[in-house]
N, CA, C and O of each residue as an XYZ file, in Angstrom:
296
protein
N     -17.504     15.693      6.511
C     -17.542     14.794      7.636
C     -16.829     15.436      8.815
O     -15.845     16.171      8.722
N     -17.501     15.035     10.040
C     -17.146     16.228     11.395
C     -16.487     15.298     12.264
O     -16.354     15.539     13.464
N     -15.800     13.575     11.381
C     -15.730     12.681     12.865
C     -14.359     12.581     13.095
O     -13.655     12.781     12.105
N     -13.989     12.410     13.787
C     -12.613     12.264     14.860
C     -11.622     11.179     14.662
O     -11.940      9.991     14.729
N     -10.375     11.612     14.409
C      -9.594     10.263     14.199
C      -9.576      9.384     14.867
O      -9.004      8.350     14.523
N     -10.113      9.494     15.882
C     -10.133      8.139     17.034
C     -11.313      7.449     16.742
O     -11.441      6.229     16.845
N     -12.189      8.248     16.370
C     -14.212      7.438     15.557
C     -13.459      6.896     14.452
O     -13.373      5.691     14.689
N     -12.703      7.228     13.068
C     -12.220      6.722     11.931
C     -11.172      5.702     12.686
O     -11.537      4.639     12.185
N     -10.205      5.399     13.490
C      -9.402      4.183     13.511
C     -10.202      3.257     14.044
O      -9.967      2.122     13.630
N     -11.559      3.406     15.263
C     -12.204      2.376     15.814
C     -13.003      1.957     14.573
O     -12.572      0.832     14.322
N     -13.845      2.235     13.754
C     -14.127      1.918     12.803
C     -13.804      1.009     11.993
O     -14.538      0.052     11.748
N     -12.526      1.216     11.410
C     -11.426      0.928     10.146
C     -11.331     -0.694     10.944
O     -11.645     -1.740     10.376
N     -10.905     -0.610     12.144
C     -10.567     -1.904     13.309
C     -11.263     -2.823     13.246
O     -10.965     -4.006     13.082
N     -12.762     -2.091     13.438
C     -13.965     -2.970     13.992
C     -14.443     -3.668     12.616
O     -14.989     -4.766     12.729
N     -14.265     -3.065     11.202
C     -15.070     -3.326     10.208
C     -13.925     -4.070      9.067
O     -14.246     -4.626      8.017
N     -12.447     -3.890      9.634
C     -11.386     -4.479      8.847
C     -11.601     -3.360      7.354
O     -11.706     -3.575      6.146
N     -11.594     -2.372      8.041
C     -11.563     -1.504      6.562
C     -10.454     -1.037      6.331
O     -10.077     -0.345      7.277
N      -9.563     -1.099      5.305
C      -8.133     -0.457      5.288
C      -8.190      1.358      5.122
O      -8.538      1.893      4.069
N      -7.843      2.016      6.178
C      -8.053      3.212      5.957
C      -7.593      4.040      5.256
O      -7.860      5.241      5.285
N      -6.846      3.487      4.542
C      -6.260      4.362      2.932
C      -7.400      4.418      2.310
O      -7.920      5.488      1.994
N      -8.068      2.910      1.991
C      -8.905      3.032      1.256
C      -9.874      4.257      1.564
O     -10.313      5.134      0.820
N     -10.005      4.079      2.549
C     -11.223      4.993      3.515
C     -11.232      6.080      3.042
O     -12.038      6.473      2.199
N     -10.168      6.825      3.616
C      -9.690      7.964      3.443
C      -9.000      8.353      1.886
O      -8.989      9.503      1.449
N      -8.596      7.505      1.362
C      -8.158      8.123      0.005
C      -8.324      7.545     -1.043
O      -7.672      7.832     -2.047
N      -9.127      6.723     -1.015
C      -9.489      5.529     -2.500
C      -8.632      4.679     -3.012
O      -8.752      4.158     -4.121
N      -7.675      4.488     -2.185
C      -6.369      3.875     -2.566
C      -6.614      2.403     -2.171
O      -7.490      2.164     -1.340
N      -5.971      1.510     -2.658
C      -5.687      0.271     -2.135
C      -7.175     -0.844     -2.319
O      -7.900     -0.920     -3.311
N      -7.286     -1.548     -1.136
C      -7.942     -2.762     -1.338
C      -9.166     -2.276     -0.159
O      -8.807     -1.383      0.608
N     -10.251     -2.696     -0.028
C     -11.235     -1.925      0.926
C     -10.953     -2.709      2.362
O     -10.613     -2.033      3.333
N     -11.085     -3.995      2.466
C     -10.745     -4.945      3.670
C      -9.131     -5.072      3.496
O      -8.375     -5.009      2.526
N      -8.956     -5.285      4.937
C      -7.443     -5.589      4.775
C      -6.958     -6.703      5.066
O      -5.917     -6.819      5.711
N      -7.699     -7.753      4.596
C      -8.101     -9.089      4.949
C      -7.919     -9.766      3.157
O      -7.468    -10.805      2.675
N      -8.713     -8.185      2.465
C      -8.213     -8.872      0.881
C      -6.960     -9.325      0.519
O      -5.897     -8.914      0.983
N      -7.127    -10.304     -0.442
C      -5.703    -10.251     -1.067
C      -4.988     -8.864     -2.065
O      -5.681     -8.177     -2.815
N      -3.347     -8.648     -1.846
C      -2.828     -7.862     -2.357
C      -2.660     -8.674     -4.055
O      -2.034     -9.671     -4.415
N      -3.434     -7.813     -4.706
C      -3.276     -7.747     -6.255
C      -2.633     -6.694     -7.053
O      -2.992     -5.543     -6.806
N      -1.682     -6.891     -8.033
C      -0.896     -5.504     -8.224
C      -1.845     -4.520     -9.230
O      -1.984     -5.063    -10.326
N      -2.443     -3.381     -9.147
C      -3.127     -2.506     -9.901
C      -2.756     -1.375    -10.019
O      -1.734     -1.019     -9.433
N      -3.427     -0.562    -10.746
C      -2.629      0.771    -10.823
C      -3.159      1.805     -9.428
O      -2.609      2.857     -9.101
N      -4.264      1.225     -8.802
C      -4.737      2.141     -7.494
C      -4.032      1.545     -6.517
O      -4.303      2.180     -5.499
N      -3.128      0.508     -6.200
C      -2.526      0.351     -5.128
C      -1.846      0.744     -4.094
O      -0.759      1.205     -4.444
N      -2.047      0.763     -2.761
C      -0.879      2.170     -2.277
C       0.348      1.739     -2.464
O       0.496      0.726     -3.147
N       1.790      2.579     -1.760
C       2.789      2.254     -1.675
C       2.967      1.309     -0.341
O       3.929      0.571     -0.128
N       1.705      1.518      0.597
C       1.995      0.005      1.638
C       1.730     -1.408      1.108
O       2.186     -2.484      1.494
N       0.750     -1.081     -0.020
C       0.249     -2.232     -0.905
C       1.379     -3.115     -1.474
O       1.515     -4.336     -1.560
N       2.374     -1.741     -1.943
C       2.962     -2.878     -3.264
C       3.938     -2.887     -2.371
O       4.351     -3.797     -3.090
N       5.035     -2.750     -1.190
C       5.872     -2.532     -0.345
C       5.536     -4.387      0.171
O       6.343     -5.314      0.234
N       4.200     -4.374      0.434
C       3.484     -5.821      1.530
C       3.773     -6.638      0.224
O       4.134     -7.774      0.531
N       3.732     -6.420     -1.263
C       3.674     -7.352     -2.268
C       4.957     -7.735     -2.668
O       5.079     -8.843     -3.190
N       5.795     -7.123     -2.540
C       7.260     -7.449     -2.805
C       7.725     -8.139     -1.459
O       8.549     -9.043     -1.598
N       7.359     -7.871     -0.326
C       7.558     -8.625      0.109
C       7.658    -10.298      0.204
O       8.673    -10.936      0.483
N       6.382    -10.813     -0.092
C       5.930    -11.123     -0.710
C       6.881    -12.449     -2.121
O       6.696    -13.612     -2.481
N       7.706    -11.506     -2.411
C       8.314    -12.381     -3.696
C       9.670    -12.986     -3.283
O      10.315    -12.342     -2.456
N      10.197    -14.160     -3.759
C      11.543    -14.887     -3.701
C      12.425    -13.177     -3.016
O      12.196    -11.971     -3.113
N      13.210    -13.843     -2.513
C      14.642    -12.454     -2.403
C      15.139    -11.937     -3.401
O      15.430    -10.743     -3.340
N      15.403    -12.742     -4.708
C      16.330    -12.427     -6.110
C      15.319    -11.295     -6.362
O      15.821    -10.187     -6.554
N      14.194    -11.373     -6.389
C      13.083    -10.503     -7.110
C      13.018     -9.434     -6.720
O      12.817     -8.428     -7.400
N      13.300     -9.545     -4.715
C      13.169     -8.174     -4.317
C      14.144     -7.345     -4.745
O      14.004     -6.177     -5.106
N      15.565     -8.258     -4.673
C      16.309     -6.982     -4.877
C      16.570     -6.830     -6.683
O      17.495     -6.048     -6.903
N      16.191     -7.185     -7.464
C      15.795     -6.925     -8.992
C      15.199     -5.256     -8.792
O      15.809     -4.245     -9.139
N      13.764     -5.316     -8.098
C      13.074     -4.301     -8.048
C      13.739     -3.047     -7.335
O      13.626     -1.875     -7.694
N      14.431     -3.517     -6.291
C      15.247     -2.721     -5.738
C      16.361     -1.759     -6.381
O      16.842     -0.628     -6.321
N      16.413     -2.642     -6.850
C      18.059     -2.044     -8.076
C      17.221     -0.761     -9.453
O      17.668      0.338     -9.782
N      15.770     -1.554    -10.039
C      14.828     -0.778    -10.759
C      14.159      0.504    -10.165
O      14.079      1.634    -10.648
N      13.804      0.115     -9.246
C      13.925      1.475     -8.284
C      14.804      2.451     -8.062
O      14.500      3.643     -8.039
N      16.163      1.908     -7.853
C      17.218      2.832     -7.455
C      17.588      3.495     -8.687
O      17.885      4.680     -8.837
N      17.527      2.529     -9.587
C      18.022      3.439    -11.210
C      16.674      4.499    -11.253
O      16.948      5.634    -11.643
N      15.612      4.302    -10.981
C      15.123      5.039    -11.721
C      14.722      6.684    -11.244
O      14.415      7.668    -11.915
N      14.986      6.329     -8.813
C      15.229      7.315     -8.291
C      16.364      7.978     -9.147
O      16.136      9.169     -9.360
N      17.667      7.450     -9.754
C      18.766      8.777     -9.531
C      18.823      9.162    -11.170
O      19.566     10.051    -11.585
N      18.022      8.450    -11.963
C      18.068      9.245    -13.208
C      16.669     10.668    -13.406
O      16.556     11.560    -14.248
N      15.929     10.342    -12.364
C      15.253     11.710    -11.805
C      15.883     12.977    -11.145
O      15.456     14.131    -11.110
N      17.110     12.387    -10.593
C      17.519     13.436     -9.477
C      18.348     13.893     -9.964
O      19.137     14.634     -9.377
N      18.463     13.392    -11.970
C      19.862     14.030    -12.698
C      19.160     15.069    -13.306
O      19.754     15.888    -14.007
């Protein structure tokens, strides 16, 4: 494909196409869908989905996250 990032964002705009999807098979195709948790989801996906949850929850995940960044970085 020969088209121009400015042809791919008017596009993505005009047609409500999420351009992850577009461009990388990731995520949900409209960005109008609802966020469902799957294993193709992006990281804006599940970022918008935690949002998303009570506060206690976010920071649950937060804390699961952080353990699991620094037992990588050991």
């Amino acid at each position: 494909m020969t088209l121009k990032h400015h042809e791919i964002a008017k596009f993505t705009e005009k047609h409500g196409v999420n351009p992850e999807w577009l461009l990388e098979g990731k995520g949900r195709i409209f960005k109008k869908d609802k966020i469902e948790p799957n294993p193709s989801m992006s990281g804006a996906e599940f970022a918008a989905l935690v949002r998303t949850l009570p506060e206690a929850q976010q920071r649950k995940i937060e804390a699961l996250i952080d353990l699991l960044l620094a037992e990588r970085s050991q």
